[in-house]
C-alpha distance (Angstrom), angle and dihedral (degrees) to the residues before:
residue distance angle dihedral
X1 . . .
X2 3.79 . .
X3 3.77 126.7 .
X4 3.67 144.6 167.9
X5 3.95 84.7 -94.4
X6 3.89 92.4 52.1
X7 4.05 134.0 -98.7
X8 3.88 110.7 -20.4
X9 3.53 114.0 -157.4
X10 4.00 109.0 -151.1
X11 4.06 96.6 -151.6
X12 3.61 90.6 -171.4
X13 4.35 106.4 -178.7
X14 4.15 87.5 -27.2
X15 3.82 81.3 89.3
X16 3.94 116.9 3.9
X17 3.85 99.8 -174.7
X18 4.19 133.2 34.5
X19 4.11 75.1 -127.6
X20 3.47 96.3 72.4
X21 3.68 98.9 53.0
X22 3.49 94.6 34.7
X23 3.69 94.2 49.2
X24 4.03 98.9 30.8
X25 3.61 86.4 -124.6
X26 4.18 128.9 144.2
X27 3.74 125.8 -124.6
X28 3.42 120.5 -100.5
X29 4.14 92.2 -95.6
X30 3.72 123.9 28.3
X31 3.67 137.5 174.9
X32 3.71 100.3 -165.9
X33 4.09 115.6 25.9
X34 3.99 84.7 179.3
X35 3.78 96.7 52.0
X36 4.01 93.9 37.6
X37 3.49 86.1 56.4
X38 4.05 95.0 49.2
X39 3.44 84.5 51.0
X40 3.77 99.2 52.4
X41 3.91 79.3 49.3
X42 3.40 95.2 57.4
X43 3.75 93.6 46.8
X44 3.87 94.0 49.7
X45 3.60 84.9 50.0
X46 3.95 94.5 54.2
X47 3.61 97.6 44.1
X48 3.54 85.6 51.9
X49 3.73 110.4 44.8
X50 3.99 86.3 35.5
X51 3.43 103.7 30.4
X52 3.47 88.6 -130.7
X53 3.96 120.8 -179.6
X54 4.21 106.1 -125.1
X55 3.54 127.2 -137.7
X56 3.22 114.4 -166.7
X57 4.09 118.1 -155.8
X58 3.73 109.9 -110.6
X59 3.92 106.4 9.0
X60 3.55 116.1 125.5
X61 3.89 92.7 -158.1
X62 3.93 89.1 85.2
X63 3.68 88.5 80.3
X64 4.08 87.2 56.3
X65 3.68 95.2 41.6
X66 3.99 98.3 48.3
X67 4.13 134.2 39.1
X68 3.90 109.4 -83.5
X69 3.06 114.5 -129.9
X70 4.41 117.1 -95.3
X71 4.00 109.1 -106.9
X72 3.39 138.5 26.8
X73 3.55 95.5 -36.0
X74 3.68 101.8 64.1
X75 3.78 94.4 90.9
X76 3.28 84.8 71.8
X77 4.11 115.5 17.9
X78 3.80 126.3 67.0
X79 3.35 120.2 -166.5
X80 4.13 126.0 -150.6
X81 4.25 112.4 -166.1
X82 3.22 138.2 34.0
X83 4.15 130.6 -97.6
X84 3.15 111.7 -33.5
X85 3.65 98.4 6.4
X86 3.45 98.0 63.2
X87 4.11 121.4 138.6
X88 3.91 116.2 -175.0
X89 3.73 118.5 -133.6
């Protein structure tokens, strides 16, 4: 997904935690160590090439690593891009 800020990559469960990328380290349960690991591959090489911005699935660090959102919301809602190419996380 494209925004002002540049590609984001929503990880969703392909990576659950900046930690795992960042540290080349599995999640906890896996079905497929080979094709976990491709996919961290493939993500590495996107962020990369692209210089996209990750999201990973379930890591509440994406609300310290990206604006929150103004109101109520921001406990909870990051947002990546500027107006009118903004993309909540």
């Amino acid at each position: 997904m494209n925004t002002s800020e540049g590609l984001v990559l929503l990880a969703s469960d392909a990576t659950h935690y900046y930690e795992e990328l960042e540290r080349d380290l599995p999640f906890l349960v896996v079905a497929d160590l080979e094709a976990m690991y491709r996919g961290f591959d493939y993500m590495n090489q996107l962020i990369a090439d692209r210089d996209a911005i990750l999201v990973p699935g379930h890591d509440p660090a994406v609300l310290d690593r990206h604006r929150r959102l103004d109101g109520p919301m921001g406990e909870f809602v990051a947002v990546i891009g500027g107006p009118g190419g903004e993309t909540a996380a």
